[in-house]
N, C-alpha and C positions, 0 to 999 in steps of 0.2 A: 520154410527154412528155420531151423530149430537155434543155429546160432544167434542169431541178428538179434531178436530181442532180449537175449541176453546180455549182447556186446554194447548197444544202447539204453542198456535196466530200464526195457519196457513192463511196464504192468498197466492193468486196468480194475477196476473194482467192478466182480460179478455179482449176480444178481442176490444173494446172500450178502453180498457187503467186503467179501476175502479179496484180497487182493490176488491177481492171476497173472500170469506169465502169458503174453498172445505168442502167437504160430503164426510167422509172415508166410503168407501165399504172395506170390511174384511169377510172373511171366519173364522168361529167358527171352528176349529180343533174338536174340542171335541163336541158329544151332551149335549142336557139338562141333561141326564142322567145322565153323568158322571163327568159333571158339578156341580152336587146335591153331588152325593158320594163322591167328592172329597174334598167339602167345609163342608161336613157333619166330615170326616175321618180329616180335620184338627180342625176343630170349638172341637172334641167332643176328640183327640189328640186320638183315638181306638178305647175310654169306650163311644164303642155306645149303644144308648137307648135301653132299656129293648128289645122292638118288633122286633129290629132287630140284636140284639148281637146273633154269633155263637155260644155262652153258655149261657142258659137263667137261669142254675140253677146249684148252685155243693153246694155239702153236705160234710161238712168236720165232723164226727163224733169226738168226743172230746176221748173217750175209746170206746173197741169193745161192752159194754154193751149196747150202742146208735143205732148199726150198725142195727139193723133188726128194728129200727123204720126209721131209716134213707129209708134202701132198701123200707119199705112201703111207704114212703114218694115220691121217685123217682117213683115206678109203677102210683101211682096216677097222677104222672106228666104227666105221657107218654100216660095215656087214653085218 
C-alpha cells in the first residue's frame, strides 16, 4: 500500500544512512466480496436496492374486499 506510509510519515534509515519511505504489505482479511456487502449493508443502513432485497414485494390490503385482487397480484409476481 503506497498510501499508508505516507499518511503516517513513515521512514526508516537504509543501509547508507538516507532516510526511506517503506511500502506497507497487508493481508485483506476479508474478500472483494465481502468487502462490497459490507459497504453496501452500511451505505444503504438494510433498505437494499430493489434487485436484491429479501422481500421484493408485500401487499398490505386496506379491507378484506381488496384481498383477491391483492392474492392476483402476488401469483403474477411469482410467474
Amino acid at each position: 500500500d503506497f498510501n499508508l506510509p505516507e499518511r503516517f510519515d513513515m521512514e526508516y534509515a537504509s543501509a547508507d544512512g538516507t532516510k526511506e519511505r517503506p511500502i506497507m504489505v497487508h493481508r485483506a482479511i476479508f474478500g472483494s466480496l465481502e468487502r462490497f456487502f459490507g459497504v453496501l449493508l452500511e451505505s444503504t443502513a438494510g433498505d437494499f436496492p430493489f434487485w436484491l432485497a429479501p422481500v421484493q414485494l408485500r401487499l398490505l390490503p386496506v379491507s378484506d374486499d381488496f384481498k383477491p385482487y391483492c392474492d392476483g397480484v402476488i401469483a403474477r409476481a411469482r410467474r
